[in-house]
C-alpha positions in Angstrom: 93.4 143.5 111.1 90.8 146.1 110.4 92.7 148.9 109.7 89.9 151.2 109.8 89.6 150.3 113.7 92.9 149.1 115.0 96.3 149.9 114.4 99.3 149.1 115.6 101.7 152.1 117.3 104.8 153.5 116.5 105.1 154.1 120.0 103.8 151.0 122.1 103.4 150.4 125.5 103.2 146.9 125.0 104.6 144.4 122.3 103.1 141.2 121.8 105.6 138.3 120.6 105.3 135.5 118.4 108.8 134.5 117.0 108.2 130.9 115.9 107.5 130.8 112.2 105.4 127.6 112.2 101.6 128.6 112.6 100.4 126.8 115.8 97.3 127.2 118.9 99.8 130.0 120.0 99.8 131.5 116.8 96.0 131.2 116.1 95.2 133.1 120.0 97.5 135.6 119.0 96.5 136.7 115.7 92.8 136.5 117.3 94.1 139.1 120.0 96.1 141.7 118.2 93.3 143.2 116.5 91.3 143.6 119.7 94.2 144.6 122.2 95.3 147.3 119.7 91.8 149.2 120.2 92.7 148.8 124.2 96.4 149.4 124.2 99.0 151.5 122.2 100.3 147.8 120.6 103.4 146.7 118.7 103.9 142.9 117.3 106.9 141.4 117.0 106.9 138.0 114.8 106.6 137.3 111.6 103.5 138.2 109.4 100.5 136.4 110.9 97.7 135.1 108.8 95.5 138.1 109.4 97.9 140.1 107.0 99.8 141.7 110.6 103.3 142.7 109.6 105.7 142.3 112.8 108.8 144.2 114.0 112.3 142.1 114.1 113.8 141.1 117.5 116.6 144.0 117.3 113.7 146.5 116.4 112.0 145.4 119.3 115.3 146.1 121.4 116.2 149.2 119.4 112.5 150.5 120.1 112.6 149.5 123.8 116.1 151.4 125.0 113.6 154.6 126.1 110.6 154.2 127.5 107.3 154.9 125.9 105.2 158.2 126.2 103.4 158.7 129.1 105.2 155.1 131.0 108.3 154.6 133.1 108.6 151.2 131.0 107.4 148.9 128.1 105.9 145.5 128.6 106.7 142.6 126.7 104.5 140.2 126.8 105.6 136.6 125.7 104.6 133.2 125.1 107.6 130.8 124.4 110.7 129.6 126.1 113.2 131.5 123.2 110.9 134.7 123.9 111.3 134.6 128.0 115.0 133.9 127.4 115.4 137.0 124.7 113.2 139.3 126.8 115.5 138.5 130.2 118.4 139.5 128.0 116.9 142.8 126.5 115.9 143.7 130.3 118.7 142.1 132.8 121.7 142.5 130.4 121.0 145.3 127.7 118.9 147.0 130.6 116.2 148.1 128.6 113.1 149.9 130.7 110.8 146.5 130.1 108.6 144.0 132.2 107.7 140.9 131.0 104.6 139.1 130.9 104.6 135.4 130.1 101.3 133.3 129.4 101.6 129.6 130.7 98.9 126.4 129.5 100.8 123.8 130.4 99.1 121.6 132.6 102.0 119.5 133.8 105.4 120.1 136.2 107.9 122.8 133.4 111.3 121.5 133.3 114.3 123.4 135.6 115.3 125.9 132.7 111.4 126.8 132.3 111.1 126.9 135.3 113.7 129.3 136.0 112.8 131.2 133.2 109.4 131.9 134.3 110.8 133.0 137.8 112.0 135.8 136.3 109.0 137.1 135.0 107.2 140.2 135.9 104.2 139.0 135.8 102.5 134.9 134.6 99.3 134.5 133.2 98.1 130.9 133.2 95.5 129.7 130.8 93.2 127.2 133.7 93.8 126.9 137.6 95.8 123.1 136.6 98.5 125.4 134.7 98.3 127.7 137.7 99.2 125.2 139.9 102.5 124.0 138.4 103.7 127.6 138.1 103.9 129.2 141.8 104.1 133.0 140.9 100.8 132.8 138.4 99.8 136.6 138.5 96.1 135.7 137.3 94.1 133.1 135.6 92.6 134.2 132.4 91.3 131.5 129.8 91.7 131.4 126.0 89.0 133.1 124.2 87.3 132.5 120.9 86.4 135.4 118.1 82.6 134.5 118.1 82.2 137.3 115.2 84.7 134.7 113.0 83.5 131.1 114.7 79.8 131.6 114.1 77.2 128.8 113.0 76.3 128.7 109.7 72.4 129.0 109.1 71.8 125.5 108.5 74.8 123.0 109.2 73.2 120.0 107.1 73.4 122.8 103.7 76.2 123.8 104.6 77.7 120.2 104.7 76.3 119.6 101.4 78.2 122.7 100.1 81.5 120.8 101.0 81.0 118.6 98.6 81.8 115.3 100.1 79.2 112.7 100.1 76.6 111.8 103.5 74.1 113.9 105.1 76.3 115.4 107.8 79.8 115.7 109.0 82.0 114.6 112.4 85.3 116.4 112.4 88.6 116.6 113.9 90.7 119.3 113.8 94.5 119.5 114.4 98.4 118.1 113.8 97.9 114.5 112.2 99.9 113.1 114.6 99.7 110.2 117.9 99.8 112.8 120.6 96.6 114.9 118.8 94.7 111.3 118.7 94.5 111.1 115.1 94.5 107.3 115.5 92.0 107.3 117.9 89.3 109.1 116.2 90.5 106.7 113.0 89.6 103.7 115.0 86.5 104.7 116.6 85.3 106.1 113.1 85.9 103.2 111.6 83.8 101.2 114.2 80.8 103.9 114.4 80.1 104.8 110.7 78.5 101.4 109.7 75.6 102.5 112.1 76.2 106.1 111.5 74.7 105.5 108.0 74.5 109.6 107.4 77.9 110.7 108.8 81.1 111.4 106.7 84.3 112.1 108.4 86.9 114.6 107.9 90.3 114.8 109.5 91.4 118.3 109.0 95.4 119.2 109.9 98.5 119.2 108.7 100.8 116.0 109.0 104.5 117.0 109.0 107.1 114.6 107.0 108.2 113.1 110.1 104.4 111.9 110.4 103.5 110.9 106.5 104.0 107.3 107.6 101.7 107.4 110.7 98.8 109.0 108.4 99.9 107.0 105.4 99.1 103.5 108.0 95.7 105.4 108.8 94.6 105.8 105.5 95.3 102.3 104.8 93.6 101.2 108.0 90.7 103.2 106.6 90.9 101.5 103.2 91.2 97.9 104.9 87.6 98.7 106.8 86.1 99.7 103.5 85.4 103.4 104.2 87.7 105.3 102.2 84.6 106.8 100.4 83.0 108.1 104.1 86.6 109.2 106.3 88.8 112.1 104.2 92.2 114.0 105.3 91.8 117.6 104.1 95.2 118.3 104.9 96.2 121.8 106.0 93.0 123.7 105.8 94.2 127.3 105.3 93.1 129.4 108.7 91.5 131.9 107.2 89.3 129.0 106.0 88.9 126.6 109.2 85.9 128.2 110.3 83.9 126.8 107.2 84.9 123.4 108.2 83.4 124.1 111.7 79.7 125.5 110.4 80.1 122.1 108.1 80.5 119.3 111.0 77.4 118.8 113.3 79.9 117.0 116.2 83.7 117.7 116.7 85.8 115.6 118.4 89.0 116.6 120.5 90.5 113.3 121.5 94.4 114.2 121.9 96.3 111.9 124.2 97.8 115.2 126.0 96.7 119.0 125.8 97.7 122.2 127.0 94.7 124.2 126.7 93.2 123.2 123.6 91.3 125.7 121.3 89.7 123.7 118.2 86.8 122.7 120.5 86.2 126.0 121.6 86.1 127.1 118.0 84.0 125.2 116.7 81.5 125.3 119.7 81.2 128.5 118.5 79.9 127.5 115.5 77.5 125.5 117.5 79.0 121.9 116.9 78.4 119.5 119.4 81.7 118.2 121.0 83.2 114.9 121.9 86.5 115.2 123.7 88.8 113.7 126.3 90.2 114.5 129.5 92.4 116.8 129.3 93.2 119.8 128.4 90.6 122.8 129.5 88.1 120.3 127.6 86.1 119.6 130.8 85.1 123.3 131.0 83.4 123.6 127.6 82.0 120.1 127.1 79.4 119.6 129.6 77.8 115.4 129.5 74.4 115.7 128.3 74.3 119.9 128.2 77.2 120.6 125.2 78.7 117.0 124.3 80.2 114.2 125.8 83.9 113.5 127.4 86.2 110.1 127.1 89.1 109.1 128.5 92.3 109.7 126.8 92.8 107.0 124.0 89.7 104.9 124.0 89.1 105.1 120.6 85.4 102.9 121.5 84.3 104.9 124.5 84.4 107.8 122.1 82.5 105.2 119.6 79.8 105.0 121.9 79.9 108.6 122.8 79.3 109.4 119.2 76.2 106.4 118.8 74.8 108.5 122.1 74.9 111.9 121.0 74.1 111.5 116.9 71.1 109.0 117.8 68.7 112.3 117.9 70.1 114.6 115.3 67.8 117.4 117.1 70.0 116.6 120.2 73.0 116.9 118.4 71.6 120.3 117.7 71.0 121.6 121.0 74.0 120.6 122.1 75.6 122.3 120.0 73.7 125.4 120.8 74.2 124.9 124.5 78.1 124.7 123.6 77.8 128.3 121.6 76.0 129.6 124.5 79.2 128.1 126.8 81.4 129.7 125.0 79.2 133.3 124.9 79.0 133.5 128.4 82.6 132.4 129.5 85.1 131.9 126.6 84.8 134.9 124.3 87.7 136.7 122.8 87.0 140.0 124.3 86.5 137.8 128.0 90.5 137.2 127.3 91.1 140.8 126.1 90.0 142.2 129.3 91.6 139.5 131.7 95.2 140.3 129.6 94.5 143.6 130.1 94.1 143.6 134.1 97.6 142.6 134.4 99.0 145.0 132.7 97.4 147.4 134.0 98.2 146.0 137.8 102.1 146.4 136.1 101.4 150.1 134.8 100.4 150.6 138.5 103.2 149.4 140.1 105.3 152.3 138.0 
């Protein structure tokens, strides 16, 4: 955070949590919003230290700060993201009866099981991340998308220099970005790579995530899948690409592709639209609301690894067209995905609590 700008309070009105130590999409939207929402809102974070150098509170000092209201309020809000979080904040407020509302933001895009479920009903207030999330949780307060930090996901002046700056061989690079894992795709995007590249005679691919141990063998059988086809020297796994780094990769890749099998929300595309890459993704997700056929990319279905072959032939057969979609896809995310977009739809709902007082 820019400590010159923003700081966090000794006295919040509202705590933000992220308790799980394991740097995920949740994480990443949180440490994007912190920064902001503290120049809106007297802010606390309780977590562990997020990748932007933000030192959090500890549960109990969240509890121990929250037994008196804060200046100027008749309570605190907590706002929170995870089942552990709704179940600790419903504690602090129904059986330590501290002065606190709870806000819980909901992306996924399919029926929550019962405990969820009656977590969630105990809310003060739901924010769900797309109208599909909205409508498998019946007391969504508002709908308020994801946003992207389009001062950090910015294009790089020329993507083709900036791809030879990476290093790897080939005129131009097609990403993906994510776990290294079945349900992210990572097979998917192997196969249709390894069927596109031979006429793709520029392109180099990168596969850019983390795979846990429990996956090494899944990307251990891609990589020798890769080998097999004879394009070891033209598909790479980067492993975990530091975040403070990921944004480089995006200004690098002229197309990204999104192909998981299932997605909540979904932020890499969003990302690195606003870095101006073109996008190929599937359906699911909020994927249909960014990548527009013909105007920002192109969508596939879920798991076909050749209709996102021929997606890619379609849109990297004009490299200028490549280009413009991946300007139209900045402009996308300008207009309806920023960062500040998400600040200020976050922000409605606690104020609508604050009035309620």
């Amino acid at each position: 955070m820019n400590k010159d700008t923003a700081a966090l309070s000794s006295d919040p009105e509202v705590i933000v949590f992220n308790l799980k130590k394991r740097y995920t999409g949740v994480s990443a939207t949180i440490n994007a919003l912190v920064p902001l929402q503290a120049l809106q809102w007297r802010l606390g974070f309780c977590g562990n230290r997020m990748s932007n150098g933000i030192e959090g509170m500890g549960l109990w000092q969240a509890i121990r700060l929250s037994r008196h209201a804060p200046s100027g309020r008749a309570f605190r809000i907590w706002h929170v993201r995870r089942d552990p979080e709704m179940m600790a904040a419903i504690f602090a407020r129904d059986v330590l009866r501290l002065p606190i509302k709870l806000v819980f933001t909901s992306a996924a895009q399919h029926l929550h099981g019962a405990f969820p479920r009656w977590l969630i009903s105990k809310m003060d207030a739901v924010i769900s991340t797309t109208s599909l999330a909205a409508s498998f949780v019946p007391n969504t307060t508002a709908v308020v998308p994801h946003g992207i930090d389009l001062s950090r996901f910015s294009p790089a002046a020329d993507k083709l220099s900036a791809w030879k700056e990476s290093g790897l061989p080939g005129e131009y690079g097609i990403g993906v970005f994510g776990r290294v894992r079945p349900d992210k795709g990572t097979d998917v995007f192997v196969d249709a790579m390894i069927e596109v590249l031979p006429r793709l005679p520029g392109a180099t691919a990168v596969i850019a995530g983390l795979a846990q141990a429990r996956h090494q063998a899944y990307q251990e059988a891609l990589k020798a899948k890769i080998e097999a086809a004879g394009l070891s020297e033209r598909m790479f796994f980067l492993g975990e690409v530091p975040a403070g780094q990921v944004h480089l990769w995006y200004q690098r890749c002229l197309v990204c592709v999104a192909c998981p099998r299932y997605e909540p929300f979904g932020l890499t595309p969003f990302e690195a639209a606003g870095t101006e890459c073109a996008l190929v993704c599937s359906r699911t997700g909020a994927f249909d609301q960014l990548s527009i056929p013909g105007l920002t990319g192109e969508m596939v279905d879920t798991g076909d690894a050749r209709g996102l072959a021929q997606a890619l032939e379609r849109i990297l057969s004009d490299r200028e067209q490549a280009r413009r979609m991946g300007k139209a896809a900045r402009q996308r995310v300008l207009d309806q995905f920023s960062l500040a977009r998400e600040a200020e739809g976050i922000g409605r709902v606690y104020a609508q609590l604050f009035a309620q007082s």
